[in-house]
N, C-alpha and C positions, 0 to 999 in steps of 0.2 A: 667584639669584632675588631674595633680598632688596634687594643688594646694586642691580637693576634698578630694584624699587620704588621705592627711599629716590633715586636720582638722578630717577624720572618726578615724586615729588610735588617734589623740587626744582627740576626744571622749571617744573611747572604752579604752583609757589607764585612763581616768578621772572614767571611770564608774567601771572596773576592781577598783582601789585603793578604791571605796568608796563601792565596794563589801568588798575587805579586812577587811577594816576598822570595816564594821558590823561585821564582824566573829570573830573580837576580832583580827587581826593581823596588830599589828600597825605598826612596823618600815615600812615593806615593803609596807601598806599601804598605809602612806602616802608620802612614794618616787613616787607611780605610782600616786597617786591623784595630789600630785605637779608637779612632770612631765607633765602629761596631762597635768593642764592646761596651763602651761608655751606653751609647742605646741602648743595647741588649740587659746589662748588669743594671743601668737606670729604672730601665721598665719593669725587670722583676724585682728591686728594690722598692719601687714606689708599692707595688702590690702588701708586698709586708711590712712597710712601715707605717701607712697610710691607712688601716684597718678601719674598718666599722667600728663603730661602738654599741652597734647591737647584738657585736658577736663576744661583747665581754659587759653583757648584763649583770651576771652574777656578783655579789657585794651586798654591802649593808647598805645600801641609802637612803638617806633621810631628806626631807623636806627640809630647806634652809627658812622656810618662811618668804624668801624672796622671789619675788613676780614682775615681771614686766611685758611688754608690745616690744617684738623684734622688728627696729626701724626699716628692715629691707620689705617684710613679709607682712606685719601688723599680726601676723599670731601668738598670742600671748607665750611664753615664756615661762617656765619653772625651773629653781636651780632647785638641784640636790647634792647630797653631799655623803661621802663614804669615809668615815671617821679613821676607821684602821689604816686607810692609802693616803691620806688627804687630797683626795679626787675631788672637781668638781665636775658635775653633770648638767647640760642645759638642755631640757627635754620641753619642747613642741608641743604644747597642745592645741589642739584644733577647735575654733568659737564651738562652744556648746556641746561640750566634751561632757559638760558635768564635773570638771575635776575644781573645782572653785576657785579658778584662777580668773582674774578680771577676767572681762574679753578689751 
């Protein structure tokens, strides 16, 4: 939802400066044309660079052996590891998961 807002006033802030611009008012012009799109091309940017990493599961990963307690949350922690990318993975497990990670 948010995420809708912040690209429409990017829009309307893109479309407002290149109204300016026609009417002959340029400074202000093109502060709202550049602005917008810095918003607009920001926002969709963040979308695809900033992806899930449960939308790119696929790999070979392995258990590194190493475990710990995530100091924010206290839920234990396992790294994995994907040999052919040299990826590492810090996957969350939840107390009592069963997956033999301390708790």
């Amino acid at each position: 939802m948010l995420r809708a807002i912040v690209i429409a006033f990017g829009a309307v802030l893109t479309c407002v400066g290149i109204a300016l611009l026609v009417a002959g008012v340029r400074a202000p012009g093109w502060q709202a044309t550049g602005l917008g799109l810095v918003v607009l091309l920001g926002t969709l940017f963040e979308r695809w660079r900033y992806q899930s990493t449960a939308q790119h599961s696929e790999g070979h990963w392995k258990s590194t052996g190493e475990r710990f307690l995530d100091p924010s949350t206290g839920d234990p922690v396992e790294v994995l590891f994907d040999q052919r990318t040299g990826e590492r993975r810090y996957v969350t497990r939840k107390s009592g998961s069963g997956s033999g990670v301390p708790p």
